[in-house]
C-alpha positions in Angstrom: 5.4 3.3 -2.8 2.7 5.3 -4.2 0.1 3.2 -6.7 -3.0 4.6 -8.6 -5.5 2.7 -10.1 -7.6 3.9 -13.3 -11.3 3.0 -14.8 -13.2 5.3 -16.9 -15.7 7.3 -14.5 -13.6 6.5 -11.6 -16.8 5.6 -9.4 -17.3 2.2 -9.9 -13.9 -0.7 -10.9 -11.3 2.0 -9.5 -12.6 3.5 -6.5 -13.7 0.0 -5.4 -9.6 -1.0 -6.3 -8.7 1.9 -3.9 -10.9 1.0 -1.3 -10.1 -3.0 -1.2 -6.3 -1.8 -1.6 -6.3 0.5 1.3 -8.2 -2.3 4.0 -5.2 -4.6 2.7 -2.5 -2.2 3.3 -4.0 -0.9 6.5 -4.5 -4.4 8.0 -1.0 -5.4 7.2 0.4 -2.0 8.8 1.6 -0.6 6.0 -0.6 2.5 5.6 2.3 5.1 6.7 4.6 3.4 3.6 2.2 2.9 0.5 -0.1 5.5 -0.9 -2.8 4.8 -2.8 -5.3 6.7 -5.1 -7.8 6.2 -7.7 -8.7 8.5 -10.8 -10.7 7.8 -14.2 -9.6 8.6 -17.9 -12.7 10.5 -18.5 -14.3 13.7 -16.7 -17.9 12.8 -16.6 -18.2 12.3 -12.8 -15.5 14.5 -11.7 -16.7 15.3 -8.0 -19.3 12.6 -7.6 -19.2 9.8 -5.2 -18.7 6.5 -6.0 -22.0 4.7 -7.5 -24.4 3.6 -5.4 -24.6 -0.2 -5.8 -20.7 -0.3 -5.9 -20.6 1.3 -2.3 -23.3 -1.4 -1.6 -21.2 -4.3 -2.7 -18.3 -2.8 -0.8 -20.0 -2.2 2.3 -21.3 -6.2 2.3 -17.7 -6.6 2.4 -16.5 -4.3 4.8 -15.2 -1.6 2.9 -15.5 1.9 2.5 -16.1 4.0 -0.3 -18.4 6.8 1.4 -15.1 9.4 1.7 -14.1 8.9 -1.8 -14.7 11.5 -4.8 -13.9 11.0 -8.8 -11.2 13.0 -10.3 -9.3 12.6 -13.9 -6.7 11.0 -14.3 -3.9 13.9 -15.6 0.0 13.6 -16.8 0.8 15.2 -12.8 -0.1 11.4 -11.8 3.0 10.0 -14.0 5.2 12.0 -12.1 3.4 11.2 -8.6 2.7 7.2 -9.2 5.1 4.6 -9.1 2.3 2.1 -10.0 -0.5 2.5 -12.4 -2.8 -0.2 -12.9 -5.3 0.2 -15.9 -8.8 -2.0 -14.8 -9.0 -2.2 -18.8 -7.5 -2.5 -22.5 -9.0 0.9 -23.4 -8.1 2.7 -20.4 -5.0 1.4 -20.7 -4.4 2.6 -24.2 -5.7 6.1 -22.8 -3.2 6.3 -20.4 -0.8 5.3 -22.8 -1.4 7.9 -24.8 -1.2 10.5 -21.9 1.8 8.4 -20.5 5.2 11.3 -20.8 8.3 9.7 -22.2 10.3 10.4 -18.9 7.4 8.1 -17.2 10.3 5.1 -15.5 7.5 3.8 -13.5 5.2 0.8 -13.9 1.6 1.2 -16.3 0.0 -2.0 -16.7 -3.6 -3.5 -16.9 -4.2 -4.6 -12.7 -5.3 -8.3 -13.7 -2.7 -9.1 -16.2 -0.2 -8.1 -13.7 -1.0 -11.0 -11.6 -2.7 -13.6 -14.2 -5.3 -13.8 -12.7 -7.3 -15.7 -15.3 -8.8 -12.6 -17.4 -7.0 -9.6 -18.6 -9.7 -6.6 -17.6 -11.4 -6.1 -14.9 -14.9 -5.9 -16.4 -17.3 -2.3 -16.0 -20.6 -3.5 -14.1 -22.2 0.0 -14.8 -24.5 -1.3 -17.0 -25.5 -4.4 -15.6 -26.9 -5.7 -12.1 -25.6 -6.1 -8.4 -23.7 -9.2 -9.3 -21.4 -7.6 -11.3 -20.1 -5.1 -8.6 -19.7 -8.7 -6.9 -17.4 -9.9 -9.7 -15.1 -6.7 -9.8 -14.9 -7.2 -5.8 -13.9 -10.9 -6.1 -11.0 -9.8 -9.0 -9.8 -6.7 -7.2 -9.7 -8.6 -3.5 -7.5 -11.2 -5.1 -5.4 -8.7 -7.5 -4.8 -6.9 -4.2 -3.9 -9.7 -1.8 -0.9 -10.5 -4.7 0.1 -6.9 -5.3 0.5 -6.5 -1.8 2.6 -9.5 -1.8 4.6 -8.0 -4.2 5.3 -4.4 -2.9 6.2 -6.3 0.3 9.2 -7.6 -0.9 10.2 -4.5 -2.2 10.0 -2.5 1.2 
């Protein structure tokens, strides 16, 4: 099973998705079956590191984002993923838009997925520390049930 998840930059919502994702999979033993990536609709920090006060939040938490670089998201990744998860309505629609018609895998918004009480997992760039808090608290629970899910289907 091979999932991607998808913000804008890719340094805040989705590399903190991979990150959360990966310390789930790896604690469950299932790191050999499920790969997982992270890439953003736009190219603005292609290369770059995660930001700063994400790997902060993370790191309170026990995960890792240190090792992780943005890259944008391309068509290749329709043809690589069997899940894409969209952290919001716009990048959703962007994907959408680069999604090819032979694409028979799954493209959805992460949080609708699993109603999980709000559709989008909300960009903290602009505001302060408790908002990389909130996208943590969204994408630890998003995770827990979309491990739950690809379980049954191994």
């Amino acid at each position: 099973m091979k999932v991607l998840f998808v913000c804008m930059g890719n340094i805040c919502r989705s590399p903190s998705a991979e990150a959360v994702f990966r310390k789930h999979v790896r604690d469950a033993g299932l790191a050999d079956r499920i790969v997982i990536d992270s890439a953003g609709t736009g190219d603005w920090h292609v290369g770059k590191g995660p930001d700063g006060r994400a790997c902060q939040a993370a790191a309170r938490r026990g995960y890792d984002l240190s090792e992780l670089r943005a890259r944008q998201v391309t068509r290749d990744d329709f043809h690589r993923f069997d899940m894409i998860f969209a952290m919001d309505h716009d990048n959703l629609e962007r994907l959408q838009a680069l999604r090819p018609v032979e694409f028979c895998g799954e493209l959805d918004l992460l949080l609708r997925r699993f109603n999980l009480g709000e559709d989008s997992v909300p960009d903290p760039y602009y505001g302060g520390g408790e908002g990389f808090e909130h996208v943590l608290d969204l994408i630890e629970q998003a995770s827990a049930a979309l491990l739950g899910e690809i379980r049954c289907r191994l």
